[in-house]
NUKE-386351 format. One line per 8 residues: number of its first residue (from 1); their letters; for each residue x, y, z of N, C-alpha, C, O. Coordinates in steps of 0.1 Angstrom, whole numbers, m for minus. Layout:
BEGIN
NUM> A> X Y Z X Y Z X Y Z X Y Z  ...
***
This chain:
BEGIN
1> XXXXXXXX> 317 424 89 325 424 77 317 419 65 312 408 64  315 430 55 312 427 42 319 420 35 325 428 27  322 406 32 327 403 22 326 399 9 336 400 1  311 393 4 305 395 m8 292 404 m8 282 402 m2  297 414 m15 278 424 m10 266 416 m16 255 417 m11  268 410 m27 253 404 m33 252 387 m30 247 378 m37  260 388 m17 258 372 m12 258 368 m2 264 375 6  254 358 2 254 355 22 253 340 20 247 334 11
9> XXXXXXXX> 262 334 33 266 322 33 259 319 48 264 324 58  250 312 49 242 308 61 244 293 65 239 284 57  254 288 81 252 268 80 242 268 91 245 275 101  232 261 93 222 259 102 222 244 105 217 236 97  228 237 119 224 227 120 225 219 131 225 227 141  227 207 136 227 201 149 236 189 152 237 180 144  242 190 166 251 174 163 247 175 177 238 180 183  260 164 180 259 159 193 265 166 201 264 159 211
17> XXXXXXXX> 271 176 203 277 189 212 259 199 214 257 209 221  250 193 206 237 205 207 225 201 211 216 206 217  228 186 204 212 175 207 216 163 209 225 156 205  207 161 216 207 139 218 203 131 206 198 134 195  205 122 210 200 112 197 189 111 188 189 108 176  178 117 196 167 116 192 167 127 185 165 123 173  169 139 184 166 152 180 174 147 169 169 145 158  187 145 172 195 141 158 191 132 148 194 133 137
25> XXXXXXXX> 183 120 153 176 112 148 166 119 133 169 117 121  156 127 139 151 134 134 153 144 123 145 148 114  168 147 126 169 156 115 181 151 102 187 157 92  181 137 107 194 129 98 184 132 84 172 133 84  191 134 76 192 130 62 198 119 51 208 119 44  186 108 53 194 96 47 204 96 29 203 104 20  210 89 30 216 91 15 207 87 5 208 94 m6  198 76 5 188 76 m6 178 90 m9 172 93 m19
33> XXXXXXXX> 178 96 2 167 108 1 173 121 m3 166 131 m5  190 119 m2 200 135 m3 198 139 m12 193 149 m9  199 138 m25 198 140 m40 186 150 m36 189 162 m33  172 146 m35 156 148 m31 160 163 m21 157 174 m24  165 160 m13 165 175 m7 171 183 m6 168 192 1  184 183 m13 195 195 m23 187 200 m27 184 211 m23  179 190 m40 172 201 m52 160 205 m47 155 215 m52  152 197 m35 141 209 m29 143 221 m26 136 230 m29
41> XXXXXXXX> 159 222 m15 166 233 m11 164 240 m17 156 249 m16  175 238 m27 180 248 m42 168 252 m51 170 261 m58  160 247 m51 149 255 m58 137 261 m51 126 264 m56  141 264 m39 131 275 m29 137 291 m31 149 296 m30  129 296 m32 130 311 m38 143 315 m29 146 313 m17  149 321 m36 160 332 m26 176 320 m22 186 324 m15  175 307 m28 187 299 m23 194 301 m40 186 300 m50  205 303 m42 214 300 m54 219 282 m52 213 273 m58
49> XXXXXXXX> 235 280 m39 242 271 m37 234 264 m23 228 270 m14  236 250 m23 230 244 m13 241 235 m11 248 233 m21  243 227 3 255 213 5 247 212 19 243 221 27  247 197 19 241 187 33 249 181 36 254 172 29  255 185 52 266 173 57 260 169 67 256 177 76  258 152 66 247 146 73 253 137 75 252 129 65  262 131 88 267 122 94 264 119 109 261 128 116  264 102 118 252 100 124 259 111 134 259 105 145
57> XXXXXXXX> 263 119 134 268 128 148 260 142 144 256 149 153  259 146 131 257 159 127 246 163 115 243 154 107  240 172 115 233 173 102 232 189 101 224 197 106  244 193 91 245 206 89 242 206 70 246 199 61  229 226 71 223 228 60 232 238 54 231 248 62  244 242 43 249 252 37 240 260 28 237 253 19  235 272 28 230 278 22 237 293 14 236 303 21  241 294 4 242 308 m2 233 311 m13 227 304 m21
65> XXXXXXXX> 232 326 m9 219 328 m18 220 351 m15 230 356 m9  211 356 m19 209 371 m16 207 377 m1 211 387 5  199 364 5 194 375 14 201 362 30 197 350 31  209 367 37 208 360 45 197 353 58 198 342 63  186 366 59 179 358 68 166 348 63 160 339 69  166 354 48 157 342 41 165 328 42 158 319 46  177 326 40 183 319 42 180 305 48 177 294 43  182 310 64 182 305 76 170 302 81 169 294 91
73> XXXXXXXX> 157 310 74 141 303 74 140 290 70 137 280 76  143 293 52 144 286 47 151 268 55 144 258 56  161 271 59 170 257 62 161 251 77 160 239 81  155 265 84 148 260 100 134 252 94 131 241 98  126 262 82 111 256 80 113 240 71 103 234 69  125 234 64 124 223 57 136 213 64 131 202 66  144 214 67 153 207 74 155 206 91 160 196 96  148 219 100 148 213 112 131 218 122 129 220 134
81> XXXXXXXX> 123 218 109 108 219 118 105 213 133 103 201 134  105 220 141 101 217 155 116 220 163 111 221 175  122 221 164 138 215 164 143 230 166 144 234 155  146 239 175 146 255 179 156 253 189 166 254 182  159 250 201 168 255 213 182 246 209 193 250 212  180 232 201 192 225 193 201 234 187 212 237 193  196 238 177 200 242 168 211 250 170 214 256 180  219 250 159 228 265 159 230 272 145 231 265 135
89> XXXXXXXX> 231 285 146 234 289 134 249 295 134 256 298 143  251 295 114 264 305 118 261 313 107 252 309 99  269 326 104 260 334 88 282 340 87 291 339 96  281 343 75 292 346 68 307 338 73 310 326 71  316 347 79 332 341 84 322 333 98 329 323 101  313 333 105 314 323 114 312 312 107 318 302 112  304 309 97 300 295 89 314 291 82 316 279 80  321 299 78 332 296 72 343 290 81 349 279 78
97> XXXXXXXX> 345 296 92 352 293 106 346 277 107 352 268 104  334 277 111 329 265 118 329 256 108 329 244 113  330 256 92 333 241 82 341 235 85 342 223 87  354 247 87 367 247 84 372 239 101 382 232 100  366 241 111 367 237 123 362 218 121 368 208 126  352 218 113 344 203 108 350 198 105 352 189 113  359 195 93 367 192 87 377 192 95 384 183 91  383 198 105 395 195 112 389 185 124 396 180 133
105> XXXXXXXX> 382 183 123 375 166 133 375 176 148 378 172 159  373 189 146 373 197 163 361 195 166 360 196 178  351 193 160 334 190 162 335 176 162 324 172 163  340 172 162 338 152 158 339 146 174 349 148 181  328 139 179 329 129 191 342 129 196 346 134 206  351 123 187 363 120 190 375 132 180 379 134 169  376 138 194 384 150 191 397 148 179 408 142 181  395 152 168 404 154 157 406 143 149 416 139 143
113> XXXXXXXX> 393 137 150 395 123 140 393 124 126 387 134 122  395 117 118 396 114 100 386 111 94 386 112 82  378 108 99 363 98 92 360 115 86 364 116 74  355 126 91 348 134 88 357 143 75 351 148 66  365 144 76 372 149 64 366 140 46 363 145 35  366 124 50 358 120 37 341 122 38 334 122 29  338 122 51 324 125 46 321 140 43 310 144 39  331 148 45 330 161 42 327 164 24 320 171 17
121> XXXXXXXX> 342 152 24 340 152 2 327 146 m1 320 151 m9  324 136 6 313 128 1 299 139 1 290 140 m8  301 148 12 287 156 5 290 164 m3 281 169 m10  305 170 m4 300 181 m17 300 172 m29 292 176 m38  307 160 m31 304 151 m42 289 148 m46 284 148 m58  282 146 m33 267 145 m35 257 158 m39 246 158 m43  264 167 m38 262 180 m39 264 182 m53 255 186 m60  271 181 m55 277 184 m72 268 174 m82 260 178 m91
129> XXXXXXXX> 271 163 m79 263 150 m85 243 159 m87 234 158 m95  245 167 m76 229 168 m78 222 182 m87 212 184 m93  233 188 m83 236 202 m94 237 214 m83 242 224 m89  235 215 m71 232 224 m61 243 231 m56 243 237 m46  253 229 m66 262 239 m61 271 246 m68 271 243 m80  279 256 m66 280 272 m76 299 272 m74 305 263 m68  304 281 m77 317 283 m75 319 286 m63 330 282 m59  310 293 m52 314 295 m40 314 285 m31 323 285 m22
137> XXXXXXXX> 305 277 m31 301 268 m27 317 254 m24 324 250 m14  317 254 m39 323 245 m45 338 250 m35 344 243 m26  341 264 m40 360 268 m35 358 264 m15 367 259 m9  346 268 m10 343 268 3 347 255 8 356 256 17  344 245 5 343 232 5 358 223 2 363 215 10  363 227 m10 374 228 m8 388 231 m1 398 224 1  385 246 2 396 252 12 395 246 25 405 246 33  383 239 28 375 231 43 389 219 43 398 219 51
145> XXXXXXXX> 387 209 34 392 198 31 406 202 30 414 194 35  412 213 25 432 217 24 431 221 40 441 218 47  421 229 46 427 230 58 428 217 66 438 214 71  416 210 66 416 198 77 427 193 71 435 192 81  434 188 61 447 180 61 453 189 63 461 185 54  458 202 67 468 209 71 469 211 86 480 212 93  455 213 92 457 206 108 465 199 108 476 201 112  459 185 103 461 174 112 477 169 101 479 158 97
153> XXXXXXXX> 484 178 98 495 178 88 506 182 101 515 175 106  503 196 104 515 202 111 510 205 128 517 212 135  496 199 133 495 195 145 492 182 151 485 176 143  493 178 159 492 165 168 475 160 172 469 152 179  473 167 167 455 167 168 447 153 167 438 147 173  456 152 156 449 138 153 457 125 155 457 116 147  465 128 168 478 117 165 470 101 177 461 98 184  478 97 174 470 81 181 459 78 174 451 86 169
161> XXXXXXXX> 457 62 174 444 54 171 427 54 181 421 45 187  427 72 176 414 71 181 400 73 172 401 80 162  389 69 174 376 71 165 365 64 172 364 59 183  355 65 163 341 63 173 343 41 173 339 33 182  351 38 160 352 25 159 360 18 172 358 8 179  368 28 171 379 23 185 375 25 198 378 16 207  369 35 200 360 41 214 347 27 214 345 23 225  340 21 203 333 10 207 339 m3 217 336 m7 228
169> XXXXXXXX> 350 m6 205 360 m15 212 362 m12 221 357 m20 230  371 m2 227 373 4 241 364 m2 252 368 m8 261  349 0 249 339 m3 256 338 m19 261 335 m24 272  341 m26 248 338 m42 248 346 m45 260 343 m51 270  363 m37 256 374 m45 267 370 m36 279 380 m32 284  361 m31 285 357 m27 296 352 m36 308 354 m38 320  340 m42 295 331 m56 299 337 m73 304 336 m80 314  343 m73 289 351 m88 289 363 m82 293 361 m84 305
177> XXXXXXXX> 375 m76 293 388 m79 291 393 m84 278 396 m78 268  393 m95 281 404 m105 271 396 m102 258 384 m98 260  402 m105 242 395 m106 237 396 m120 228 390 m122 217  404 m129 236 405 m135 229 400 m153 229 404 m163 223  388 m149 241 377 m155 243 361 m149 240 351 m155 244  360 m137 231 352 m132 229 349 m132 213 355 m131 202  338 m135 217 328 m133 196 320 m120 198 313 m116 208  326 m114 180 317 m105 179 308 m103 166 314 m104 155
185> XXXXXXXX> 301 m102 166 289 m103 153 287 m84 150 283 m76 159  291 m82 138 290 m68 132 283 m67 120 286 m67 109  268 m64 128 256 m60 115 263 m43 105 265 m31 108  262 m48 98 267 m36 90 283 m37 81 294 m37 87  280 m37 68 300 m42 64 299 m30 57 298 m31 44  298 m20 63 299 m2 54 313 0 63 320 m7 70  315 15 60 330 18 64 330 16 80 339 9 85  322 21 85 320 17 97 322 7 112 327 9 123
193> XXXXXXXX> 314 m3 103 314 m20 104 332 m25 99 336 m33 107  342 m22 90 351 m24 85 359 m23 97 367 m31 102  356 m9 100 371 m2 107 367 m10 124 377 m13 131  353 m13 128 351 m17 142 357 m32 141 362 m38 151  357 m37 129 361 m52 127 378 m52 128 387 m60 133  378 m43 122 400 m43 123 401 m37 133 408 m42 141  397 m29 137 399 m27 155 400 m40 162 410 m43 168  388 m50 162 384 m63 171 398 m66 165 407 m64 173
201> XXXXXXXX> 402 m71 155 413 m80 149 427 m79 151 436 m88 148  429 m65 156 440 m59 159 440 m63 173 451 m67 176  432 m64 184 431 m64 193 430 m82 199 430 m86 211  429 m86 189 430 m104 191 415 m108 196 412 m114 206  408 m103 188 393 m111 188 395 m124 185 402 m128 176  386 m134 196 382 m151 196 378 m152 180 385 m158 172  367 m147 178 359 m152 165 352 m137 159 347 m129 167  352 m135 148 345 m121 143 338 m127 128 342 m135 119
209> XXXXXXXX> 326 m119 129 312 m124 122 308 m115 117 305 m107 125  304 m111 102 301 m99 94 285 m107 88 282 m115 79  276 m97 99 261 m99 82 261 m86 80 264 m77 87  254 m89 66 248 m76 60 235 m80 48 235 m91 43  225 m68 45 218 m72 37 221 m75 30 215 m86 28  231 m72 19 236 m74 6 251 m85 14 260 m81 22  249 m96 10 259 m112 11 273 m103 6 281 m98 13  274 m103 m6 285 m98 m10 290 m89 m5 302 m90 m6
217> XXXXXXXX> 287 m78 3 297 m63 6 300 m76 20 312 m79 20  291 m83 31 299 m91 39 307 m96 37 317 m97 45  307 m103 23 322 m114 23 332 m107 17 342 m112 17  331 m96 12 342 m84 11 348 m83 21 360 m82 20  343 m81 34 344 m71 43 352 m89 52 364 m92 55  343 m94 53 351 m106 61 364 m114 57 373 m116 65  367 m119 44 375 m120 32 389 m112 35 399 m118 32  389 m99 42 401 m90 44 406 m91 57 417 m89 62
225> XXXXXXXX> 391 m96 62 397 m97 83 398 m107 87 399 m108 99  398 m119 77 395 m133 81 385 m136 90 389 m140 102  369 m134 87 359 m131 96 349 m147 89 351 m155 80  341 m145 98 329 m159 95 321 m144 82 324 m132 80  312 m151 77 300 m148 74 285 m152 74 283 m164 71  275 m145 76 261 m149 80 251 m144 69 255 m136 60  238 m150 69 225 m140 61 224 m134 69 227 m134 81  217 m128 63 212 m109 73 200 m117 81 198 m112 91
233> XXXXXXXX> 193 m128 78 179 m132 77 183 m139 91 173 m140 97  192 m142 95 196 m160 105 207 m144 118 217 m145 126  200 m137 115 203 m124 124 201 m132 142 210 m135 149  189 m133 145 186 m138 159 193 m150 162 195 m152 173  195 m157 155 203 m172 161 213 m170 162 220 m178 168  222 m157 152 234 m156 151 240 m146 163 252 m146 165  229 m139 170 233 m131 181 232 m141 192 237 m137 203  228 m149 193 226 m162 203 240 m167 203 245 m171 213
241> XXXXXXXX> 245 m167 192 259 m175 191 274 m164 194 286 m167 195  268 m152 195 280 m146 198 280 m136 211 270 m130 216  289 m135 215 291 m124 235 287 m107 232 281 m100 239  291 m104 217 289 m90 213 284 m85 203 288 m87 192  275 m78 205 271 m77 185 272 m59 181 268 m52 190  274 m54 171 279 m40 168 268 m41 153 265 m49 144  263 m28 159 252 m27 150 262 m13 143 267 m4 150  263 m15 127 263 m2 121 258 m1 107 265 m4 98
249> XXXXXXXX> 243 2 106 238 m2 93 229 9 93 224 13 103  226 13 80 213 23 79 199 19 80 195 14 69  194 19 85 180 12 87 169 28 90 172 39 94  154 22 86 145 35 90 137 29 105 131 37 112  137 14 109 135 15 121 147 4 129 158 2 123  142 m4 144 151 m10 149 153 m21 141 143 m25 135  167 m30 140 159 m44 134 163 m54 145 160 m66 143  171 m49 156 174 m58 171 163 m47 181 163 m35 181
257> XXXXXXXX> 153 m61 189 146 m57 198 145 m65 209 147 m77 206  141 m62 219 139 m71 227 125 m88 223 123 m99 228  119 m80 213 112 m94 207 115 m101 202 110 m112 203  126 m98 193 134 m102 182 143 m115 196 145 m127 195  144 m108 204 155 m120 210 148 m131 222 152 m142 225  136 m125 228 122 m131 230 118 m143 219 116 m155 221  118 m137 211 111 m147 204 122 m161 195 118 m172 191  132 m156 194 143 m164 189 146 m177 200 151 m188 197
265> XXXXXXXX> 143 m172 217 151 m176 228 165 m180 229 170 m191 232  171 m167 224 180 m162 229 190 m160 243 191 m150 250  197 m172 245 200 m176 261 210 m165 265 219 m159 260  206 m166 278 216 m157 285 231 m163 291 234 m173 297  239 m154 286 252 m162 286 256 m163 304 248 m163 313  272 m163 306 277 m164 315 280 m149 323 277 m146 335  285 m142 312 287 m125 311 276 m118 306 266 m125 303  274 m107 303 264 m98 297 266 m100 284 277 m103 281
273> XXXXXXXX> 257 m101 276 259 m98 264 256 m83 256 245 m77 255  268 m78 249 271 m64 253 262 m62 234 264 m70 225  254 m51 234 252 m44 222 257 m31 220 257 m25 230  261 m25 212 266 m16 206 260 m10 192 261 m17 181  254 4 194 242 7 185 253 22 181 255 32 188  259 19 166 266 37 164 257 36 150 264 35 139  246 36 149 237 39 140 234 53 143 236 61 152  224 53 128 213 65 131 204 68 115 208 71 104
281> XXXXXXXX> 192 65 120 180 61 132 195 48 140 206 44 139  183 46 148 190 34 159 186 22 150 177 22 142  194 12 151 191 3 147 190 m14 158 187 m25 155  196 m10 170 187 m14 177 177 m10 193 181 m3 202  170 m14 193 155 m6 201 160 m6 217 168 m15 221  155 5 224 165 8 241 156 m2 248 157 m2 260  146 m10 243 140 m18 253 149 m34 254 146 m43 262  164 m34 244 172 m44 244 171 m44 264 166 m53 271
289> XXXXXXXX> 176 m34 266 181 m34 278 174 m41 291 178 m47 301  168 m39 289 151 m49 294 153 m66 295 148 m74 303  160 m68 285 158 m82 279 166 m87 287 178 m85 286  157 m99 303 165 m107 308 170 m99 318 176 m105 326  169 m88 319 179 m80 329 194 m80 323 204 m74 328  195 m86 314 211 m88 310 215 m89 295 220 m98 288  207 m72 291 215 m66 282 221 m51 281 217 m40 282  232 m57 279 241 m41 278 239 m32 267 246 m36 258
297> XXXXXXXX> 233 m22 265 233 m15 254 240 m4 255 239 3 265  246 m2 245 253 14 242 254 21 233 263 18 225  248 30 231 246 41 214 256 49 216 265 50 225  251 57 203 262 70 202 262 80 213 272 87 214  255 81 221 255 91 233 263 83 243 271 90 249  262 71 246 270 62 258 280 63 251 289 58 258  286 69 237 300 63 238 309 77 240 322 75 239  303 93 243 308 98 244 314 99 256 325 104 257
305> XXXXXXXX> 308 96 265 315 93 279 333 88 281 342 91 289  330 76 268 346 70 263 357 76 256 369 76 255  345 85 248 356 95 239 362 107 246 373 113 243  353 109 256 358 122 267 370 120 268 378 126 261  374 110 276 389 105 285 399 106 266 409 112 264  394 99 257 407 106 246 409 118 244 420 120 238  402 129 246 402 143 241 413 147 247 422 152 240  414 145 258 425 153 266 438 152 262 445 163 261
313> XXXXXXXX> 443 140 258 453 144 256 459 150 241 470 153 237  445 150 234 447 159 224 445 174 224 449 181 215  439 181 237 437 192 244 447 203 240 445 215 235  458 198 243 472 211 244 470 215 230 470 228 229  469 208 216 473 212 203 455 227 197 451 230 186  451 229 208 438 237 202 443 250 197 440 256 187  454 254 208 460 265 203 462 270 188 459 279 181  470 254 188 480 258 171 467 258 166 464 270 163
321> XXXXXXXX> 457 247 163 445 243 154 440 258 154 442 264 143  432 268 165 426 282 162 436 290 158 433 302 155  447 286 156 457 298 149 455 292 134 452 302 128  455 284 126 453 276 114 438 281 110 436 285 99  430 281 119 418 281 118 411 296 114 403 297 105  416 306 121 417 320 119 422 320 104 414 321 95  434 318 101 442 325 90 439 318 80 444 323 70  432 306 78 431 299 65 412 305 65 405 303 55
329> XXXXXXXX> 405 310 78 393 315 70 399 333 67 391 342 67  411 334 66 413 352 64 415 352 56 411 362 50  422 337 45 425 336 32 412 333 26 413 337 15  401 327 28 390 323 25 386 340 20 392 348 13  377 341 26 372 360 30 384 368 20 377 374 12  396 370 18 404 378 9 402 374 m2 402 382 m12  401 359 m5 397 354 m19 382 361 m28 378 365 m39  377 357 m13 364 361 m14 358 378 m21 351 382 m31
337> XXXXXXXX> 367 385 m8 369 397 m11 373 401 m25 366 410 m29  381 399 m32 389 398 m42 380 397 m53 378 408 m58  374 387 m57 364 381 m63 354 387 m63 347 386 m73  348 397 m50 334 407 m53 338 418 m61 330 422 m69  349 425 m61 357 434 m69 362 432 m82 371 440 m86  358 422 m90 360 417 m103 353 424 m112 361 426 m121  345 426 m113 338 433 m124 340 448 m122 338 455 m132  343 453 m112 351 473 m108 362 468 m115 364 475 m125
345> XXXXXXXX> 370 460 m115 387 457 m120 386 450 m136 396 447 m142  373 448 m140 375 448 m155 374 460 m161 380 464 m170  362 467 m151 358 480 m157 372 491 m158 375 497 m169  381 491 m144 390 494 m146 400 493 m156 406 503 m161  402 480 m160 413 483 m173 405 481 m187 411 477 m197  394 484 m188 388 486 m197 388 502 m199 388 508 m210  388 509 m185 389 522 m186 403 527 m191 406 535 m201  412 522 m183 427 525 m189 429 521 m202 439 526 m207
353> XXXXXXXX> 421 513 m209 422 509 m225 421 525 m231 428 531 m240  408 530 m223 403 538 m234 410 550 m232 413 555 m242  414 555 m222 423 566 m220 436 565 m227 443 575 m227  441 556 m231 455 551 m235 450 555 m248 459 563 m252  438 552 m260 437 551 m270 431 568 m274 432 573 m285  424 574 m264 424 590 m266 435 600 m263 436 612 m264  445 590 m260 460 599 m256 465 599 m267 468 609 m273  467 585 m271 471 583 m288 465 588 m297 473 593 m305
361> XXXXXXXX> 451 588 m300 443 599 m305 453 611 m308 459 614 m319  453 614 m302 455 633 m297 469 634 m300 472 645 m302  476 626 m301 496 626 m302 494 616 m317 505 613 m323  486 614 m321 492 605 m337 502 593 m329 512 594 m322  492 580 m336 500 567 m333 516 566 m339 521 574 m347  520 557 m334 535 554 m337 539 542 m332 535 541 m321  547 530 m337 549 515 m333 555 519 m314 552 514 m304  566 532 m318 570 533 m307 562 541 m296 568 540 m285
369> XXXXXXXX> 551 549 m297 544 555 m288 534 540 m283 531 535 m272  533 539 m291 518 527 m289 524 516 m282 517 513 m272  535 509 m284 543 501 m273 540 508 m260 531 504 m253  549 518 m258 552 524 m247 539 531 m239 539 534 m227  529 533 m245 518 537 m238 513 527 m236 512 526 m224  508 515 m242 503 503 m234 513 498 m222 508 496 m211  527 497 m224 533 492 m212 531 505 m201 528 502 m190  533 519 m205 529 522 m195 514 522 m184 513 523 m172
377> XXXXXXXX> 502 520 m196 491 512 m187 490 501 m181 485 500 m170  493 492 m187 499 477 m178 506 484 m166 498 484 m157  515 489 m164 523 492 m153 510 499 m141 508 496 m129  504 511 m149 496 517 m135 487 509 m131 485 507 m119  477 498 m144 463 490 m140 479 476 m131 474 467 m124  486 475 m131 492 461 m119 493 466 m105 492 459 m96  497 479 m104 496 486 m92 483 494 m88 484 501 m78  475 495 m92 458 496 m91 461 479 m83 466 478 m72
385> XXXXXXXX> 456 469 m91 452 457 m84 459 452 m78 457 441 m72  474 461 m75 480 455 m59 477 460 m51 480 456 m40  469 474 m53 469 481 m43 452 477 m38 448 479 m27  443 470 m49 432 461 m41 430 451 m36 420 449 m29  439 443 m39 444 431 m32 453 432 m18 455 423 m10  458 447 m17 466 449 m2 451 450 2 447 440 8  442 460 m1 429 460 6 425 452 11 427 450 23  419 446 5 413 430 2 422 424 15 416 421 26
393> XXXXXXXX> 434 421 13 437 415 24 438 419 44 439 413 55  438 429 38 439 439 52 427 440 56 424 440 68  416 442 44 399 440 49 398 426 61 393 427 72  404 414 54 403 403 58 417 398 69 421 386 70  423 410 79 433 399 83 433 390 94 422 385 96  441 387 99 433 376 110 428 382 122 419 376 128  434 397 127 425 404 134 410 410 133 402 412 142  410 412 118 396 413 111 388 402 116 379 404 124
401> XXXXXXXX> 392 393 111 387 380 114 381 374 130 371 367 133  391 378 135 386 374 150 379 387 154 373 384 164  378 396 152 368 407 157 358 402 154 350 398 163  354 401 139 340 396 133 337 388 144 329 392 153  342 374 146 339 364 150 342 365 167 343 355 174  343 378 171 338 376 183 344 372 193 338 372 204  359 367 192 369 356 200 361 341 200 363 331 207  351 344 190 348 328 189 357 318 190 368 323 187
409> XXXXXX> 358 304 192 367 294 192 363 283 186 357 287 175  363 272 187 360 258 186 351 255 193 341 249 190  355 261 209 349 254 221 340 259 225 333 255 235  335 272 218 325 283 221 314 279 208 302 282 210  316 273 198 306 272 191 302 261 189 312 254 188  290 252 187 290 238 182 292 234 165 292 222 161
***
């Protein structure tokens, strides 16, 4: 399906349904450096619109531009060098399908969750902020964001208190049970760190402990949960003092290692002492596990095992979600469609201008000919553009749509 002829919409990228940590590792795009590689993007020959959605599960490249397979070079040679059997691509209604699937949290660890709908705004905001993006770009991104609240509006998708924050917790009460003999120390007071903290606090945590680099965003963050606070610096004595510690902080290497707790002497409790790493990069090092024989470590890949067992019962509602999913990218693509045919449909009633004013020519003007001949052109050029807009939509219907796409699904694409 052709739907804009002088344009192609290419997403190239990788999560955790395609790659492990490490691969993902590699191809994160930190937020200090996003700005930096929009406008590298966007200024490589042949890209117009550029958007990076780069969350620690995912790092997908939007590209529109002329030529689609320049495209998809482009996004493989600067964003995922070395990085080939990961990968996935999608090019026109499948890239549009698969946002629109993103934003409904159907790609998300935890089947149909919320976090990814704001980081979805947060990159076209970042996107916009940087200049890298165009009207299509811009409506694409938007229609993403009305579908995902219309999922999770009129299906059950996203019903219950599930997320990667709660799936951590989950894990803790696996270990300890109770929690209300248990401390937890939460490196990181970003949104992250917040929501794992009101999880513990909902759940009747013993004692809960916020560091962060910056003092202030901790006593924000502790201040709301009734939490202790720490320096970022008094890190190793402070994991000595607590049963659990939840790393979620941006870092470019580890800053918990097995030396770090070597060298502090760091005593071994009665129970394990459990870590929890939903970073990315990692922020702390897999040789923890090493330490003493008795450390528990668990990243983002250990926690999908937890989020497995919630999916299911969100399972039955996929139906409704691919019927939403189909018809709001049919309306995407007719808009779309609609919009490549804009300048034939100026030409059009520019043409009926001139025929109306050589008819009048030819018959001598008159207040009452001249009314009646323009309303009669208004009348044929509105049924002209209904009769391209039936097009247009019939070009694009949801059967259109799933042919294109192949009977693709959710569960068929990453």
């Amino acid at each position: 399906m052709t739907v804009v002829p002088d344009s192609a919409l290419v997403l190239v990228g990788v999560s955790h349904e395609s790659a492990g940590l490490d691969v993902r590792q590699r191809c994160a795009v930190e937020k200090t450096g996003l700005e930096t590689a929009l406008r590298e993007l966007r200024d490589r020959s042949g890209v117009d619109e550029v958007c990076i959605v780069s969350t620690c599960n995912r790092t997908e490249v939007l590209l529109i531009g002329p030529d689609a397979s320049v495209l998809e070079a482009t996004a493989r040679e600067t964003r995922f060098s070395g990085v080939d059997s990961e990968i996935y691509v999608h090019h026109g209604a499948a890239a549009v399908f698969h946002l629109f699937g993103v934003c409904s949290g159907l790609h998300s660890m935890v089947l149909g969750e919320s976090e990814i709908q704001a980081q979805v705004k947060e990159a076209l905001g970042a996107a916009q902020a940087a200049g890298t993006t165009g009207p299509w770009m811009e409506s694409l991104f938007q229609h993403a964001l009305k579908t995902g609240k219309r999922v999770r509006t009129e299906t059950a998708i996203s019903s219950g208190n599930v997320s990667v924050a709660s799936a951590a917790v989950d894990l803790i009460a696996r270990v300890h049970g109770r929690f209300d003999r248990v401390s937890a120390l939460i490196v990181g007071a970003g949104e992250t760190g917040v929501r794992v903290g009101t999880h513990l606090r909902a759940r009747g945590i013993g004692r809960l402990t916020f560091t962060n680099r910056t003092l202030a965003r901790a006593e924000a963050a502790a201040r709301d949960l009734g939490a202790e606070v720490v320096p970022f610096d008094a890190l190793a004595p402070e994991i000595d003092r607590h049963d659990v510690v939840v790393a979620c902080v941006e870092v470019e290497r580890p800053v918990i290692d097995k030396a770090l707790l070597d060298g502090a002497r760091v005593r071994r409790g009665d129970v394990p002492k459990v870590f929890i790493d939903v970073s990315v990069p990692r922020a702390v090092a897999v040789d923890v596990r090493d330490w003493k024989g008795d450390g528990m470590l668990f990243d983002l890949d250990a926690l999908d095992a937890v989020v497995a067992r919630n999916r299911d019962a969100r399972k039955a509602e996929l139906g409704k979600v691919d019927a939403i999913l189909l018809e709001e990218t049919r309306k995407h693509l007719g808009v779309r469609a609609y919009a490549a045919m804009a300048p034939a449909l100026t030409t059009l009633g520019d043409r009926f201008e001139e025929i109306r004013l050589e008819w009048l020519a030819k018959r001598g003007a008159g207040t009452d000919i001249d009314a009646a001949s323009r309303d009669l052109a208004n009348r044929l050029l509105a049924v002209a553009l209904a009769s391209v807009k039936e097009g247009a939509r019939l070009m694009t219907s949801v059967e259109a749509v799933r042919k294109t796409l192949r009977g693709q699904s959710w569960k068929e694409t990453p």
